[in-house]
C-alpha positions as CSV (number, residue, x, y, z in Angstrom):
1,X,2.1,-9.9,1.8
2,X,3.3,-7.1,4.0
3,X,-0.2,-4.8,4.0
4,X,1.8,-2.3,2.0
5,X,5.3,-2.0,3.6
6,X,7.8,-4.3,1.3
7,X,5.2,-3.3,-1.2
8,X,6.0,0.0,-2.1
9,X,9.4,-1.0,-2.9
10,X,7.5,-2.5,-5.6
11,X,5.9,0.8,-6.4
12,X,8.9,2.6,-6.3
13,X,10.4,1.0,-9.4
14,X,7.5,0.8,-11.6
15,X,7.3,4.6,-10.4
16,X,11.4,4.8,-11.7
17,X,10.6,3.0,-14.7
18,X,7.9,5.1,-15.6
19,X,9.9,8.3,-15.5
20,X,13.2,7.0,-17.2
21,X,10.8,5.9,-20.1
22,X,10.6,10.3,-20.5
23,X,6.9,8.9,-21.8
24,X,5.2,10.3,-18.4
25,X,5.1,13.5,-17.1
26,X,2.5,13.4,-14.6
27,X,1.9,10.7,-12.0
28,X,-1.1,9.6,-10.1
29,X,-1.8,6.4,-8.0
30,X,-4.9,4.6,-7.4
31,X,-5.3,2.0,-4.7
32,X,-8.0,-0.3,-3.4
33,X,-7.1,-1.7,0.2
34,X,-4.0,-3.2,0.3
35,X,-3.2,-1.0,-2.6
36,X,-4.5,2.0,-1.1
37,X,-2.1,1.5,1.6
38,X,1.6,0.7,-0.4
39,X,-0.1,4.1,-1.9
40,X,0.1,6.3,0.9
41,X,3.2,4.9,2.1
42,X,5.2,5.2,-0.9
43,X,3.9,8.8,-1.1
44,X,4.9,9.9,1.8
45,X,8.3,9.8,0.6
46,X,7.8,11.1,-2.8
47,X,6.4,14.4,-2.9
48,X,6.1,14.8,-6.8
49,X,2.7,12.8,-6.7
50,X,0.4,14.5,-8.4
51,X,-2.7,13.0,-6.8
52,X,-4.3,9.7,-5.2
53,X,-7.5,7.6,-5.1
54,X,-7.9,5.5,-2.2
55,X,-10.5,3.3,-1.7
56,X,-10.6,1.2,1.8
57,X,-7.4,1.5,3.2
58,X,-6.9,0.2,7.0
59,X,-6.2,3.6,9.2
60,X,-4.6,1.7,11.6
61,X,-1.7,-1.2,11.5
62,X,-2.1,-1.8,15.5
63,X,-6.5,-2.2,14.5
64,X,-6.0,-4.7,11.6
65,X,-3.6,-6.6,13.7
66,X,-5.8,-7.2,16.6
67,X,-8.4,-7.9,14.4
68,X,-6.3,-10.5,12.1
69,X,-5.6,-12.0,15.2
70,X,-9.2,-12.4,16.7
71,X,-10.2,-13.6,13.1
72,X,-7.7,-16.2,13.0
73,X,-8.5,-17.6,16.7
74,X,-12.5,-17.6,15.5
75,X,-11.2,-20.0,12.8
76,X,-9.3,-21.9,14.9
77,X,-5.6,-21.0,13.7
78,X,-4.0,-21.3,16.7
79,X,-0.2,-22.1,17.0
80,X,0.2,-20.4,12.8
């Protein structure tokens, strides 16, 4: 799990496969969280998205790390 970075390498080739199949025409993506994320980041470098639903995405990578790393030290994960 990269919170969306390695993962919209994923996205990118079900995106190519989807359009060498000349079956779609149109493409939208939907995302929930970690989803919503690889979402946005694969669209930024593809323009011919047609649209997005995001639901929950984290607005800020610097944020959810600080507060991955509190969580973790409440649990006791030190030294991971």
């Amino acid at each position: 799990m990269s919170l969306g970075f390695h993962e919209q390498e994923d996205l990118k080739i079900v995106i190519a496969h989807l359009r060498a199949s000349k079956e779609v025409s149109t493409i939208g993506l939907w995302g929930r969280s970690m989803g919503a994320a690889t979402a946005l980041l694969y669209a930024h470098r593809d323009p011919s998205i047609a649209g997005m639903v995001l639901d929950s995405s984290f607005a800020n990578m610097y944020k959810l790390c600080r507060e991955m790393v509190r969580f973790a030290e409440k649990q006791g994960w030190y030294g991971i």
